[in-house]
PyMOL commands that place a pseudoatom at each C-alpha (Angstrom):
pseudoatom trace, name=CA, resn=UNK, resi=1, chain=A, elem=C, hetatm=0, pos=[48.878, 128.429, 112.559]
pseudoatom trace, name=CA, resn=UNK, resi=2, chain=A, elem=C, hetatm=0, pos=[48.464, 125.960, 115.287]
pseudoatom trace, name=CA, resn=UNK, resi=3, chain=A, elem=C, hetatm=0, pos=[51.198, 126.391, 117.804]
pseudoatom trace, name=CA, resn=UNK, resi=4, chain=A, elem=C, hetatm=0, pos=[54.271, 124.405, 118.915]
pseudoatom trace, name=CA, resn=UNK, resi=5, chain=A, elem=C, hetatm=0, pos=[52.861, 123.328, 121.955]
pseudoatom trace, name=CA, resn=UNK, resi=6, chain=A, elem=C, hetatm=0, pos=[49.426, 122.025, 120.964]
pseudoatom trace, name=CA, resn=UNK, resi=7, chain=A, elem=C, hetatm=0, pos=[51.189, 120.110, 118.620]
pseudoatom trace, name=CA, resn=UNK, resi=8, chain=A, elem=C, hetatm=0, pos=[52.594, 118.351, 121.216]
pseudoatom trace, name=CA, resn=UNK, resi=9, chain=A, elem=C, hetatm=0, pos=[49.717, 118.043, 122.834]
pseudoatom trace, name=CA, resn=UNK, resi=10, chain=A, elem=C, hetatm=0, pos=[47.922, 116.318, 120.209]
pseudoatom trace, name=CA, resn=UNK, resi=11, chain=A, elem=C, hetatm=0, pos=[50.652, 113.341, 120.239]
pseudoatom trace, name=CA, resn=UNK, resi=12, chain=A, elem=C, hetatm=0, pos=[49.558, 112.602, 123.741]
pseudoatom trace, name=CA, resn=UNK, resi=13, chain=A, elem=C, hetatm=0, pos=[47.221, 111.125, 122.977]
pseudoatom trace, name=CA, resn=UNK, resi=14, chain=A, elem=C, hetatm=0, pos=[48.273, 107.387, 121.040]
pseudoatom trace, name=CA, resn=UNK, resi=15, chain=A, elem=C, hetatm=0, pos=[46.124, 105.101, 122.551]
pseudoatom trace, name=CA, resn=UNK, resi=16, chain=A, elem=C, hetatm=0, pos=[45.764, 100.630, 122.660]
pseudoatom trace, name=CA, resn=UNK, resi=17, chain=A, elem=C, hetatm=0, pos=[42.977, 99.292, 121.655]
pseudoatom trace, name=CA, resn=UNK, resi=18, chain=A, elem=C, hetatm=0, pos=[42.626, 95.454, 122.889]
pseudoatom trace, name=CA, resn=UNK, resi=19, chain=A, elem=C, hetatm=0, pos=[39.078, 94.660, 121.482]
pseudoatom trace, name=CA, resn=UNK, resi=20, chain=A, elem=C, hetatm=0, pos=[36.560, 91.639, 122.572]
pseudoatom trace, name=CA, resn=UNK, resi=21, chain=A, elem=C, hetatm=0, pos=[38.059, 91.688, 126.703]
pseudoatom trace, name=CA, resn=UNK, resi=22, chain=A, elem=C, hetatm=0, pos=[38.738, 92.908, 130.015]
pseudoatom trace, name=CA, resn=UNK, resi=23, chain=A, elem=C, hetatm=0, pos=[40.315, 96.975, 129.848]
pseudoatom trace, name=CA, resn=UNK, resi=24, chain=A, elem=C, hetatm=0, pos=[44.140, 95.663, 131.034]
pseudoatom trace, name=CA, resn=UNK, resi=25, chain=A, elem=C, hetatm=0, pos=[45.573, 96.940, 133.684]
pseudoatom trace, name=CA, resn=UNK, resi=26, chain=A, elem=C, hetatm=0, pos=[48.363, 98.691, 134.651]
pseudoatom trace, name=CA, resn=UNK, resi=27, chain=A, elem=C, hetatm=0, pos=[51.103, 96.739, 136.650]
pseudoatom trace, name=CA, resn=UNK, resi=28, chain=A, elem=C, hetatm=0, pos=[54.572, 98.931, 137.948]
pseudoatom trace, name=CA, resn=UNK, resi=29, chain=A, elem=C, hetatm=0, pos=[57.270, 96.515, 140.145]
pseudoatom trace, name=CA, resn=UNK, resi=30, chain=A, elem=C, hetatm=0, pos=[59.480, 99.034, 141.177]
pseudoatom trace, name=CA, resn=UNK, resi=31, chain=A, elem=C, hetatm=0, pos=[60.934, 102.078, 139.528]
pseudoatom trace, name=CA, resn=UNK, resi=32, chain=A, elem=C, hetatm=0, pos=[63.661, 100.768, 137.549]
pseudoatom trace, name=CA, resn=UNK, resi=33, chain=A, elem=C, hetatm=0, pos=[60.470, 99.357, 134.712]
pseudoatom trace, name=CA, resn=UNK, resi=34, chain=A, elem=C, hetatm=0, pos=[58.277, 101.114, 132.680]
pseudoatom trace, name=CA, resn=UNK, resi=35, chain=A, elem=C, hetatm=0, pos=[54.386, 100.046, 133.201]
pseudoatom trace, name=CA, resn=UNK, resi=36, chain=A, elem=C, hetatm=0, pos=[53.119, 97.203, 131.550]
pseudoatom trace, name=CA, resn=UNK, resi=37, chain=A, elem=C, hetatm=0, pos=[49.849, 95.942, 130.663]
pseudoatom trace, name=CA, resn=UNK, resi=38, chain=A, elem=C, hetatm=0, pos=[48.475, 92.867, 132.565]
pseudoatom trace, name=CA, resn=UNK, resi=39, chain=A, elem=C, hetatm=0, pos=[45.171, 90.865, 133.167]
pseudoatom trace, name=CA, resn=UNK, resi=40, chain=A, elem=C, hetatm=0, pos=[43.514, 89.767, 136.408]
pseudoatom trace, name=CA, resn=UNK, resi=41, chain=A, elem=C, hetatm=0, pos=[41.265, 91.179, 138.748]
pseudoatom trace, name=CA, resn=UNK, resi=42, chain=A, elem=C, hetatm=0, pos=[43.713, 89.968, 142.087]
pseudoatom trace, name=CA, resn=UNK, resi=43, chain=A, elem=C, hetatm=0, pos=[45.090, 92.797, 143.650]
pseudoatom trace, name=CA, resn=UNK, resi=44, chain=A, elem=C, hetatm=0, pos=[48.138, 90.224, 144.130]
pseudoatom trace, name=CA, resn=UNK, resi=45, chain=A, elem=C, hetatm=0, pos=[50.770, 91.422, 141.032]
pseudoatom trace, name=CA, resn=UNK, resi=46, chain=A, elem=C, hetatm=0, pos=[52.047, 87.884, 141.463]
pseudoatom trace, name=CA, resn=UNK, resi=47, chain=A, elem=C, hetatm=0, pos=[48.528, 86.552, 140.103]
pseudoatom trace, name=CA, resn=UNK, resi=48, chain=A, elem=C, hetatm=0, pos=[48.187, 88.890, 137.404]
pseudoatom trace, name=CA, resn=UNK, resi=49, chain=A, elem=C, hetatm=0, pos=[49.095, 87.926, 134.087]
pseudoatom trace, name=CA, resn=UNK, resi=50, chain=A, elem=C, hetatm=0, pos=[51.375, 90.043, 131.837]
pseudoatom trace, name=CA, resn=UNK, resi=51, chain=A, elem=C, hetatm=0, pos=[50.613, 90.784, 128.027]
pseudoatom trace, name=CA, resn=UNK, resi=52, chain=A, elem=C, hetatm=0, pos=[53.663, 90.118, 125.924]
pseudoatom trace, name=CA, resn=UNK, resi=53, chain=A, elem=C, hetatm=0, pos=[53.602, 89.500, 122.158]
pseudoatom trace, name=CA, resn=UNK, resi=54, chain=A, elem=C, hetatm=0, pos=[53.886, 86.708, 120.856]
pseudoatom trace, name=CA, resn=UNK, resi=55, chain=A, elem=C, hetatm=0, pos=[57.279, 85.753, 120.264]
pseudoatom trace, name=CA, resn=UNK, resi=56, chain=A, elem=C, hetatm=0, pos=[60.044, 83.210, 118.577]
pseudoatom trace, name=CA, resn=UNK, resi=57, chain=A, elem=C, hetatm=0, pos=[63.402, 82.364, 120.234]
pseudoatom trace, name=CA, resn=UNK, resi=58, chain=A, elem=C, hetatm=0, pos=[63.482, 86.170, 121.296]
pseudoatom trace, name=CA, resn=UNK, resi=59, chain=A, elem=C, hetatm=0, pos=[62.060, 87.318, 117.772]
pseudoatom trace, name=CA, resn=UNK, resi=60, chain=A, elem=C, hetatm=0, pos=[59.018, 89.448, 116.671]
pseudoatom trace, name=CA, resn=UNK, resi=61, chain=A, elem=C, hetatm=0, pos=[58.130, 89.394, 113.201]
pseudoatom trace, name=CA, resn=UNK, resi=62, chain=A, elem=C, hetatm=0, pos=[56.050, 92.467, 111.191]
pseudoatom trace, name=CA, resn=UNK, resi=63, chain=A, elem=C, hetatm=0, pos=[54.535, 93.227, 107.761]
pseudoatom trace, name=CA, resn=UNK, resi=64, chain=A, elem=C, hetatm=0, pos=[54.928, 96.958, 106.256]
pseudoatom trace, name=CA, resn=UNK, resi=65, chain=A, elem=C, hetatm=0, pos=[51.510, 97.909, 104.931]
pseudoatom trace, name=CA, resn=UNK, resi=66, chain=A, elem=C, hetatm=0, pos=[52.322, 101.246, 104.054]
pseudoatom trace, name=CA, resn=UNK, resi=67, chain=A, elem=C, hetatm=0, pos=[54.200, 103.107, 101.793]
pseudoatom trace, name=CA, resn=UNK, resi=68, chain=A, elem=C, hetatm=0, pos=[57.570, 103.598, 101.343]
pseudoatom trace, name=CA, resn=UNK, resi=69, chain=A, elem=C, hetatm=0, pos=[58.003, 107.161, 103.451]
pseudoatom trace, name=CA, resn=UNK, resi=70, chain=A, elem=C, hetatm=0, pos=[56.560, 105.709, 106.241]
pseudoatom trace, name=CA, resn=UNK, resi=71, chain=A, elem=C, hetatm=0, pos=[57.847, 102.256, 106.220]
pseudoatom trace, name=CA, resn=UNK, resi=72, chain=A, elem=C, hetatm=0, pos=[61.311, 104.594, 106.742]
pseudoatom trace, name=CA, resn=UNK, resi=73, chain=A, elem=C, hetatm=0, pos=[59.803, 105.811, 109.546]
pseudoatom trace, name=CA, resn=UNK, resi=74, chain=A, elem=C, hetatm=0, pos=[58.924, 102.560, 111.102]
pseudoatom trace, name=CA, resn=UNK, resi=75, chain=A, elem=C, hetatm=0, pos=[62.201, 100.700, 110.365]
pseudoatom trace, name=CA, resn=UNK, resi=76, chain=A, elem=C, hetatm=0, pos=[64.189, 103.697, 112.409]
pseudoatom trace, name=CA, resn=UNK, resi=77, chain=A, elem=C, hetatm=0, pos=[61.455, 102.900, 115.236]
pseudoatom trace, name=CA, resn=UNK, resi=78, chain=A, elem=C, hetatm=0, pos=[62.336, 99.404, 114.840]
pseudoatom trace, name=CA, resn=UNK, resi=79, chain=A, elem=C, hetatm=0, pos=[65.850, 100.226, 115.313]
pseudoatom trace, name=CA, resn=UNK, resi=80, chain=A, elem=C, hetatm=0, pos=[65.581, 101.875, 118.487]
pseudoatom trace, name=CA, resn=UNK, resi=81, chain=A, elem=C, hetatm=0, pos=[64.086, 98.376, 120.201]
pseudoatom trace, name=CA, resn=UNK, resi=82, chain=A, elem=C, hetatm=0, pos=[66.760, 96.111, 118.416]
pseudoatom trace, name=CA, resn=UNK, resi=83, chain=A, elem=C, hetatm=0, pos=[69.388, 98.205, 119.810]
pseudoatom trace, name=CA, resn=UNK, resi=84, chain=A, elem=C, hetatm=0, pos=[68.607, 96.791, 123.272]
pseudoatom trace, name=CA, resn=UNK, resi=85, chain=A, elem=C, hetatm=0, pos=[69.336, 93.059, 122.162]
pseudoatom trace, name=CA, resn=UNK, resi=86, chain=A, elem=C, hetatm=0, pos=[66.341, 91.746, 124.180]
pseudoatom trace, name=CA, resn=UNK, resi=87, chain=A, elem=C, hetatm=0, pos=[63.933, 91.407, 120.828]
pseudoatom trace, name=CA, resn=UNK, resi=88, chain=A, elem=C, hetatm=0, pos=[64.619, 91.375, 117.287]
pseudoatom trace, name=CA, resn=UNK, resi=89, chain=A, elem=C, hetatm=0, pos=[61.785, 92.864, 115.215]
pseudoatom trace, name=CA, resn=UNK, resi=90, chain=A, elem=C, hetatm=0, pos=[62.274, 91.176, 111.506]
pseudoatom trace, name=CA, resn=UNK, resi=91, chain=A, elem=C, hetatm=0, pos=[60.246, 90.879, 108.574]
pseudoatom trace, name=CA, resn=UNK, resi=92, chain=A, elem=C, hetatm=0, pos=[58.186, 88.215, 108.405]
pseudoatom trace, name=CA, resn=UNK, resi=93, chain=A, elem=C, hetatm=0, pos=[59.036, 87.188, 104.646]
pseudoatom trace, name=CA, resn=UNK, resi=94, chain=A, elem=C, hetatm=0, pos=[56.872, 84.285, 104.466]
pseudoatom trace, name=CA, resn=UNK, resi=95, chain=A, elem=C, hetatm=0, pos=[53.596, 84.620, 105.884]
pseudoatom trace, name=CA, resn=UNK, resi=96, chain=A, elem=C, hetatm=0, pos=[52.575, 81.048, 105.215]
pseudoatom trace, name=CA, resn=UNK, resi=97, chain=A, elem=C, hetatm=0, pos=[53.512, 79.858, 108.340]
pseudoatom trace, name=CA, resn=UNK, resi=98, chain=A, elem=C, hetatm=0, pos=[50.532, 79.209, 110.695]
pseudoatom trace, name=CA, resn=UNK, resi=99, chain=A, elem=C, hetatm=0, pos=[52.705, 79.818, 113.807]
pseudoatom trace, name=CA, resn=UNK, resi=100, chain=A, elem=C, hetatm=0, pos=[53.929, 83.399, 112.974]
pseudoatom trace, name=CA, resn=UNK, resi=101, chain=A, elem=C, hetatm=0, pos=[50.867, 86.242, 113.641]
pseudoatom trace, name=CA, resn=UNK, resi=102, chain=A, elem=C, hetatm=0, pos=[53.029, 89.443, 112.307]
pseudoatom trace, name=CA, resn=UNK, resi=103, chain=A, elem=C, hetatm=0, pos=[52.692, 93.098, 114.070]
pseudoatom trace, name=CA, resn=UNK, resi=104, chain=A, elem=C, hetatm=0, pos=[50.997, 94.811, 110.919]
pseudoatom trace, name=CA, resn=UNK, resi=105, chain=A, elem=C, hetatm=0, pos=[52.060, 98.397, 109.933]
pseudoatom trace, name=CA, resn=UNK, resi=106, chain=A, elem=C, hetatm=0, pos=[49.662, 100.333, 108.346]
pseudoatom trace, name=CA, resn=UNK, resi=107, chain=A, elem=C, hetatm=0, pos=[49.839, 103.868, 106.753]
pseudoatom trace, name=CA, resn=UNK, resi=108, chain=A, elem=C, hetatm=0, pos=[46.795, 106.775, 107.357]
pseudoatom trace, name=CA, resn=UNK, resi=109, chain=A, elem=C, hetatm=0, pos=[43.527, 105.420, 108.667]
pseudoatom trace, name=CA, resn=UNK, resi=110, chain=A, elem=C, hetatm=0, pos=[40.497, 107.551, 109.026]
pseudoatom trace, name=CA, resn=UNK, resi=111, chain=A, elem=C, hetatm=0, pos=[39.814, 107.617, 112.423]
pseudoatom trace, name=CA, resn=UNK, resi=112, chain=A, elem=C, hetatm=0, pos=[36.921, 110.067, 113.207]
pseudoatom trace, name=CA, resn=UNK, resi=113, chain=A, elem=C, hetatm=0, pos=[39.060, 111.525, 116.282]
pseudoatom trace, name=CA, resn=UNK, resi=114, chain=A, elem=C, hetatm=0, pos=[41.640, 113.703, 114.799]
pseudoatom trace, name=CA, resn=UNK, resi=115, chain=A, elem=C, hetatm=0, pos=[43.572, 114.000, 117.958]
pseudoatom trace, name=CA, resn=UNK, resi=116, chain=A, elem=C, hetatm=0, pos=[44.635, 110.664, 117.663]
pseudoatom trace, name=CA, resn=UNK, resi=117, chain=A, elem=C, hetatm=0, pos=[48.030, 110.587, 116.011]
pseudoatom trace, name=CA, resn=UNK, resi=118, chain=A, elem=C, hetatm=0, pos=[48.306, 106.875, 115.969]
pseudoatom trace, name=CA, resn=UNK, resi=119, chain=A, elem=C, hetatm=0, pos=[46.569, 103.671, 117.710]
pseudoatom trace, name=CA, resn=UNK, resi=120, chain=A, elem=C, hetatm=0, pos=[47.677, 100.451, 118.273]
pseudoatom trace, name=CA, resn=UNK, resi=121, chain=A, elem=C, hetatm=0, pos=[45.121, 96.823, 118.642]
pseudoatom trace, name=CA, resn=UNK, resi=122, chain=A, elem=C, hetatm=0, pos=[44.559, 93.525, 118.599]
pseudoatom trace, name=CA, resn=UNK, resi=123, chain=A, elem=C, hetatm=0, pos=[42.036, 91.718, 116.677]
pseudoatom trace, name=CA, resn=UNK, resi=124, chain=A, elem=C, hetatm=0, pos=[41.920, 88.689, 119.047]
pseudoatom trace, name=CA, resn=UNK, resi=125, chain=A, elem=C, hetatm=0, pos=[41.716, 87.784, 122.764]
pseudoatom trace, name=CA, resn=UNK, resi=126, chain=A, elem=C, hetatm=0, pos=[44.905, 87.210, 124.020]
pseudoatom trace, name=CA, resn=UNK, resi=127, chain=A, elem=C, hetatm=0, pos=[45.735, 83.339, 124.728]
pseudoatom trace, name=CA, resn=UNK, resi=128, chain=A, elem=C, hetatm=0, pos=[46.761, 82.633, 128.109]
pseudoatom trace, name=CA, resn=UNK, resi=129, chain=A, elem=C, hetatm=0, pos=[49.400, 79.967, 128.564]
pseudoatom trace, name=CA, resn=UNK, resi=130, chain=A, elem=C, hetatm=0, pos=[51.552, 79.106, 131.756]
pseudoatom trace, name=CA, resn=UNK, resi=131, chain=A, elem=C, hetatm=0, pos=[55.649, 78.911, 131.614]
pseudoatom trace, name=CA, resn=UNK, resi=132, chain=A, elem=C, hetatm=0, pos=[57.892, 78.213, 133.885]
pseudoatom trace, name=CA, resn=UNK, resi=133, chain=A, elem=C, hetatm=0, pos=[55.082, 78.218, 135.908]
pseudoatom trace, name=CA, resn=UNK, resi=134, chain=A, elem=C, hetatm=0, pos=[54.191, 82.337, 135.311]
pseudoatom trace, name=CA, resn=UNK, resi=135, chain=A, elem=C, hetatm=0, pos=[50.740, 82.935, 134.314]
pseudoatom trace, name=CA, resn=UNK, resi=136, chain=A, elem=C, hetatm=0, pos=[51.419, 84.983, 130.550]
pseudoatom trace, name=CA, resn=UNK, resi=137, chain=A, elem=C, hetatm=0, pos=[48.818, 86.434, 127.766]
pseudoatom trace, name=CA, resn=UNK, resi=138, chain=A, elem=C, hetatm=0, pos=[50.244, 86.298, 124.082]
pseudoatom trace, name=CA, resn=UNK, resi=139, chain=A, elem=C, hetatm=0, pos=[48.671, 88.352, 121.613]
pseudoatom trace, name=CA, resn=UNK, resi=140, chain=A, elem=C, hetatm=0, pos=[48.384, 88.189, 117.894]
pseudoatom trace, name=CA, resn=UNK, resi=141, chain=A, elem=C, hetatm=0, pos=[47.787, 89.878, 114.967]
pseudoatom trace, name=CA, resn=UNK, resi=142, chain=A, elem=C, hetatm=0, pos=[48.590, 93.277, 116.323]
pseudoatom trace, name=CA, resn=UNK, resi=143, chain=A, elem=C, hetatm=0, pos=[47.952, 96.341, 114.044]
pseudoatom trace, name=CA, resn=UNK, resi=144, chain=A, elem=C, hetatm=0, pos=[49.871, 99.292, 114.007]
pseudoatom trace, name=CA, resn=UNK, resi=145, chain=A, elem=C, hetatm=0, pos=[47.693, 102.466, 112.287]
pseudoatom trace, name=CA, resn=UNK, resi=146, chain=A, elem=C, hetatm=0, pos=[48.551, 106.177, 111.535]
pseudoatom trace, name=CA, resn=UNK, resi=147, chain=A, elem=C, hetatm=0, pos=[45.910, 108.806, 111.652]
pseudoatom trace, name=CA, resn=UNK, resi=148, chain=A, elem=C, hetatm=0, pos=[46.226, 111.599, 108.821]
pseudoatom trace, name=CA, resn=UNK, resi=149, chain=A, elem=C, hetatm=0, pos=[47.568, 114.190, 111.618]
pseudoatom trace, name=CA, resn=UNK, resi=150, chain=A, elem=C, hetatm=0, pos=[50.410, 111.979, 111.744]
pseudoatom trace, name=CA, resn=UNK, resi=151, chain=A, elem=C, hetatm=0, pos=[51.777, 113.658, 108.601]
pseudoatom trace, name=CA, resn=UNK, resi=152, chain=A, elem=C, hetatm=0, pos=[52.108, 117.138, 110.051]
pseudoatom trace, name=CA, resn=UNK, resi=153, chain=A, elem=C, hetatm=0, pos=[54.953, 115.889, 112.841]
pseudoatom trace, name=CA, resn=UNK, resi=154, chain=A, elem=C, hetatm=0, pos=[58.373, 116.497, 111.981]
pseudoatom trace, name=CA, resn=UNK, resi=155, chain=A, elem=C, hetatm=0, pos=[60.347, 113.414, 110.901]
pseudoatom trace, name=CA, resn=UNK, resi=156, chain=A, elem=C, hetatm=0, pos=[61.813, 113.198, 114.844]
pseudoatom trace, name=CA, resn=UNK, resi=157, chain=A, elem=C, hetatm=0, pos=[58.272, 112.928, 116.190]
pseudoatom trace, name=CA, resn=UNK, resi=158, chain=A, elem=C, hetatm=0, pos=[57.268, 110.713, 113.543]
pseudoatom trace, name=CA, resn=UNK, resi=159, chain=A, elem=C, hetatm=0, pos=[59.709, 108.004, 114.606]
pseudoatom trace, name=CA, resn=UNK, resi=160, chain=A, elem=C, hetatm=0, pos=[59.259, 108.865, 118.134]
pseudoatom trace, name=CA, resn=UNK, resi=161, chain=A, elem=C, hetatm=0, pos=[55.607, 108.218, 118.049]
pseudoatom trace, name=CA, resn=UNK, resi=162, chain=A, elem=C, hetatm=0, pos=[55.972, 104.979, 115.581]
pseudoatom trace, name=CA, resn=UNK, resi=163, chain=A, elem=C, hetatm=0, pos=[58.294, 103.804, 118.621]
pseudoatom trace, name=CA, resn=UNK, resi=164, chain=A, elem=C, hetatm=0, pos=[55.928, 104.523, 121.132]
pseudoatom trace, name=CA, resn=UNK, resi=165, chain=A, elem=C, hetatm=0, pos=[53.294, 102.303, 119.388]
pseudoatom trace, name=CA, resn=UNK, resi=166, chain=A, elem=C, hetatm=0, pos=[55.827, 99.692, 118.973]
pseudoatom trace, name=CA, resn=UNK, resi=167, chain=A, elem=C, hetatm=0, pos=[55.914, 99.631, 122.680]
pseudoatom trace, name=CA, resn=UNK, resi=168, chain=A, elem=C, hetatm=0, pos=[52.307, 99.327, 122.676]
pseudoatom trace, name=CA, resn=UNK, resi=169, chain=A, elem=C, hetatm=0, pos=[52.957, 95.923, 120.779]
pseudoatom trace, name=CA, resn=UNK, resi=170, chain=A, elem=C, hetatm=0, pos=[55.056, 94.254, 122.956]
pseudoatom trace, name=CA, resn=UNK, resi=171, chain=A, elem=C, hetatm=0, pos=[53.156, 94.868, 126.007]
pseudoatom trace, name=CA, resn=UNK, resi=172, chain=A, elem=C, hetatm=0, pos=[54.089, 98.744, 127.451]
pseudoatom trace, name=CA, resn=UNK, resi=173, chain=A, elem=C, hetatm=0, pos=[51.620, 100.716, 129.026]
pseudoatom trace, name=CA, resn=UNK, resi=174, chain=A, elem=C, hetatm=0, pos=[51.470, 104.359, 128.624]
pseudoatom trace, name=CA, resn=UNK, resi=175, chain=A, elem=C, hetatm=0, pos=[54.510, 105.587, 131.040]
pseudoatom trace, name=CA, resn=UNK, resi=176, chain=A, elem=C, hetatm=0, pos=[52.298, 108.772, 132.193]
pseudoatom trace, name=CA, resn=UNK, resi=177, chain=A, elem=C, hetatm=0, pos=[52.488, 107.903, 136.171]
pseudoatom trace, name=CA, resn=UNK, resi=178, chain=A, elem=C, hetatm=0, pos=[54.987, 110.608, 136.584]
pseudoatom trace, name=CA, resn=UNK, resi=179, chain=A, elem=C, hetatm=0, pos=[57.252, 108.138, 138.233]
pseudoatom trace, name=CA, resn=UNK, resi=180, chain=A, elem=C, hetatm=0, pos=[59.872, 107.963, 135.209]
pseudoatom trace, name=CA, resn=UNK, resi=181, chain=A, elem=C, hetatm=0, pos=[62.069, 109.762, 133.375]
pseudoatom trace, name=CA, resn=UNK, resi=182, chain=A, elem=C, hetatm=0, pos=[59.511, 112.256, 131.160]
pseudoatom trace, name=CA, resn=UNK, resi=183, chain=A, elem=C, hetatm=0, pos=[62.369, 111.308, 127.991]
pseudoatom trace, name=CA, resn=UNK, resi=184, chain=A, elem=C, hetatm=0, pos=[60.942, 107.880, 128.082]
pseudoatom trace, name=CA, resn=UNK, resi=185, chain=A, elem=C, hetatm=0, pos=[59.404, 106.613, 124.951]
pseudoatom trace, name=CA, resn=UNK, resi=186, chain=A, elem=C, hetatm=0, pos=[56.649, 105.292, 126.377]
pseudoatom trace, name=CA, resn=UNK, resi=187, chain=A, elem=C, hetatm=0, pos=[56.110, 108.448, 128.082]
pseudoatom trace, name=CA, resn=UNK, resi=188, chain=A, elem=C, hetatm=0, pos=[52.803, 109.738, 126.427]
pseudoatom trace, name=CA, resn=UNK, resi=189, chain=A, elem=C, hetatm=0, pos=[53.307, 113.505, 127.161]
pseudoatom trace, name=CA, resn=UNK, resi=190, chain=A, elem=C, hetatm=0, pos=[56.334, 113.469, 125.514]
pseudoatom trace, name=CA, resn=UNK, resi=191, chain=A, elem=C, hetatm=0, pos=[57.374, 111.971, 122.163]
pseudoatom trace, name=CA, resn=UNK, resi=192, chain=A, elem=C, hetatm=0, pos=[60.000, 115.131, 122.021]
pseudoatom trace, name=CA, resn=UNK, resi=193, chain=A, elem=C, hetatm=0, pos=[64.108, 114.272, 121.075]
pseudoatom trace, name=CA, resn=UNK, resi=194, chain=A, elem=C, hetatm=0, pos=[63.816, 110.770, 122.723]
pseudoatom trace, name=CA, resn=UNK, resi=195, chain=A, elem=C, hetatm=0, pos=[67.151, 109.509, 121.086]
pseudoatom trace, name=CA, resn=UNK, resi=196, chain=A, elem=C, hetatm=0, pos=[67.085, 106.371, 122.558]
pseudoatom trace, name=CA, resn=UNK, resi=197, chain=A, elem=C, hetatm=0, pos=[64.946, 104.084, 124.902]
pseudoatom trace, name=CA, resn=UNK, resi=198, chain=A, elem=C, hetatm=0, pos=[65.673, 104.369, 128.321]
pseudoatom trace, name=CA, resn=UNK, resi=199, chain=A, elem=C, hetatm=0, pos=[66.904, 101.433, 131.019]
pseudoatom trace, name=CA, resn=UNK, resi=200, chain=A, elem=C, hetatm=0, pos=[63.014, 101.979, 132.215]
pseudoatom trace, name=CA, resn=UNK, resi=201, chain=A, elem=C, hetatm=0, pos=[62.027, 100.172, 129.024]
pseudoatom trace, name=CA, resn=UNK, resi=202, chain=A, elem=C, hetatm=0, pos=[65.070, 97.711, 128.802]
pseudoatom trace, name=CA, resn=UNK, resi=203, chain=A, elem=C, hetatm=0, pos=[64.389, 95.960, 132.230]
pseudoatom trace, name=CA, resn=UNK, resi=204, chain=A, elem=C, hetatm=0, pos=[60.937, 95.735, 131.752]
pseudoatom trace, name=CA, resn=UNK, resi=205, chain=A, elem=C, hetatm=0, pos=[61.545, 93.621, 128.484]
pseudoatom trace, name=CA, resn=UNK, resi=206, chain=A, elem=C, hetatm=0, pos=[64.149, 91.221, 129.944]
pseudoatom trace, name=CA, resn=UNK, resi=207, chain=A, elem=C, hetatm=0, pos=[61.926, 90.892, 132.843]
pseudoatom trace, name=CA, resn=UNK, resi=208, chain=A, elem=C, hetatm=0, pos=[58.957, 89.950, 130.390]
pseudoatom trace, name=CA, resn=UNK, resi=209, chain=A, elem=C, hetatm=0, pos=[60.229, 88.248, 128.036]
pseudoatom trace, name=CA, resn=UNK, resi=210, chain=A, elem=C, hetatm=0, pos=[62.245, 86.384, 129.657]
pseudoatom trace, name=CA, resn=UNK, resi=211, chain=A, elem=C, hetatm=0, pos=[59.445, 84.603, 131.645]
for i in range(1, 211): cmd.bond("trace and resi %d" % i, "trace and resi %d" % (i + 1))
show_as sticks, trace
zoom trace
């Protein structure tokens, strides 16, 4: 019987995977915001671009592509982001417009690493645009996908990990810089009773999206 502990040890390891760029890079302002990922080689953070999703009026649309247990599981992930009132994750009902590139939620893949519980990636290069006269990459279709050793979590780390790779989506880096709270969602080493996303998390979205 595999013990408690390497359990844990095994959701550690959730990684991104932005294919067909630059690795992203890590940017921390201060410690009141969780990491995020950016792009640029400048060792200015003013010149380096954050990745957020792509967005409308404050809105982030997704598709359920798995079954019904685990689209349970994702909606009470979902939940813990709208509960900040910075973004709304909805459904995207109608897919037919050209505009909206939904977060895609997949059930079990068959990765050949078993350690990795889940993994979150993009299919494109992100598109850089400037507002408000900030340098920003938006990403699209963004895919969401559960390994089969997702199954053996209990239903707490289940949504705990679907939430971490929700943060994945909008643009969070793995918190593992030992500089935050180790409850954090984005916390890799954790994933353990994290009720509710920290403050770490909330100002890093207002800052971000709000740019």
């Amino acid at each position: 019987m595999i013990k408690k502990r390497f359990i844990y040890a095994l959701i550690v390891l959730p990684t991104i995977i932005l294919t067909g760029f630059n690795k992203p890079q890590e940017i921390i302002h201060n410690n009141k915001e969780a990491p995020w990922i950016v792009y640029g080689n400048s060792t200015n953070d003013n010149n380096k671009a954050p990745i957020v999703q792509k967005s409308h009026n404050g809105q982030v649309y997704y598709q359920f592509k798995c079954n019904n247990n685990l689209k349970k599981v994702f909606q009470k992930a979902i939940n813990k982001w709208n509960k900040l009132n910075i973004i709304k994750f909805k459904p995207a009902k109608d897919n037919t417009d050209p505009n909206i590139h939904p977060i895609k939620l997949y059930g079990e893949s068959n990765l050949s690493n078993h350690k990795v519980i889940a993994s979150t990636f993009s299919s494109r290069t992100p598109v850089t645009k400037t507002k408000n006269g900030n340098n920003i990459c938006y990403y699209y279709d963004t895919r969401v996908k559960l390994n089969h050793g997702f199954n053996k979590l209990k239903q707490t780390e289940k949504v705990d990990v679907a939430a971490h790779e929700l943060g994945h989506c909008l643009g969070f880096n793995d918190d593992d810089s030992n500089q935050y709270i180790k409850s954090d969602i984005m916390n890799p080493t954790h994933h353990r009773n994290a009720n509710s996303l920290s403050r770490h998390e909330q100002n890093a979205l207002k800052r971000y999206y709000s740019l």
